[in-house]
C-alpha positions as CSV (number, residue, x, y, z in Angstrom):
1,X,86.4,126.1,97.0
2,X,84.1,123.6,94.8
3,X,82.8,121.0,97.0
4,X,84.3,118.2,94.4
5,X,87.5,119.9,95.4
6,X,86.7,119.6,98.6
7,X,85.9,116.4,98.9
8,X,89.2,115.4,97.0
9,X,91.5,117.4,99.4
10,X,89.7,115.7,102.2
11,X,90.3,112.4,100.7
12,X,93.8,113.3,100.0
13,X,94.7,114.7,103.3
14,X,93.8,112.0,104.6
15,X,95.8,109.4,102.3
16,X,98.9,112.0,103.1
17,X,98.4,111.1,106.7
18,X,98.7,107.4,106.8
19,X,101.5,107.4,104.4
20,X,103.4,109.8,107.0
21,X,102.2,107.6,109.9
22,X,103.4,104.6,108.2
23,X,106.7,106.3,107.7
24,X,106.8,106.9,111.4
25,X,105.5,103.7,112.6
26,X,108.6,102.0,109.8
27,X,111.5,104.8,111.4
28,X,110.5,103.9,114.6
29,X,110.9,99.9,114.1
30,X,114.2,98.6,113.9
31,X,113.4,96.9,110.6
32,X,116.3,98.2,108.8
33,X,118.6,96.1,110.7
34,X,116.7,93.0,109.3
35,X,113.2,92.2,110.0
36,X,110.4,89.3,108.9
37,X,107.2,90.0,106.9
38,X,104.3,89.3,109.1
39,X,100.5,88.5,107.1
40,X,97.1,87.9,108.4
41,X,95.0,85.4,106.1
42,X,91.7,85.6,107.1
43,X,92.1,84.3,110.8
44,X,95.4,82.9,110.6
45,X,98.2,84.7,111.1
46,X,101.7,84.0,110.0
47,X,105.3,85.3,110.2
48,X,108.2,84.8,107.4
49,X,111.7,85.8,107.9
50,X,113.0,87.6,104.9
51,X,116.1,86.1,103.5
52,X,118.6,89.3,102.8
53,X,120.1,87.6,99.6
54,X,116.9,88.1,98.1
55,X,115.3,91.5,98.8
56,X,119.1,93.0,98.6
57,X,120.5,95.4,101.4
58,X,119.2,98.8,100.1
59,X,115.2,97.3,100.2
60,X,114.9,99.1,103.2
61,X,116.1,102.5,101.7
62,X,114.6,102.3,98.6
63,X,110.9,101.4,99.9
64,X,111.3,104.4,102.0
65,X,112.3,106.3,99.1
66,X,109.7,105.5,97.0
67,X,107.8,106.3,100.3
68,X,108.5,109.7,100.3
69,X,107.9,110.1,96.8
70,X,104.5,109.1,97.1
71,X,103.9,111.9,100.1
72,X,105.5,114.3,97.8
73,X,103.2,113.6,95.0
74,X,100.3,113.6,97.0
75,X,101.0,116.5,99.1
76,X,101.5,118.7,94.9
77,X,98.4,117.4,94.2
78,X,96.3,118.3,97.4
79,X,98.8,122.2,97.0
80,X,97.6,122.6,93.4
81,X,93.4,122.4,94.6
């Protein structure tokens, strides 16, 4: 293997992997049954409720779709080095 292309599937094995721990660390929540979006700003910190009417009931299934999407995308690209 060309170490470009070894540098790349490094890089890409690695973004692969905190995709699929962020899947994990989302399944294992219980944020699907309603949730808040916490931020950090600088050194404050902060916590919003989300209002449902607004981000819609399926928010949950579709971020996780277009979750998995991204994996999948990644994971073609790091097969096809």
């Amino acid at each position: 293997m060309e170490k470009d292309k070894f540098i790349k599937a490094i890089e890409l094995n690695k973004e692969i992997e905190e995709y699929k721990e962020h899947k994990a660390e989302l399944e294992k929540s219980q944020i699907k049954y309603g949730g808040g979006l916490k931020f950090t700003y600088n050194s404050h910190y902060g916590e919003v409720p989300l209002k449902k009417e607004l981000f819609g009931s399926d928010f949950f299934k579709k971020y996780m779709q277009a979750l998995d999407n991204k994996i999948e995308t990644l994971e073609k690209e790091f097969n096809e080095l």
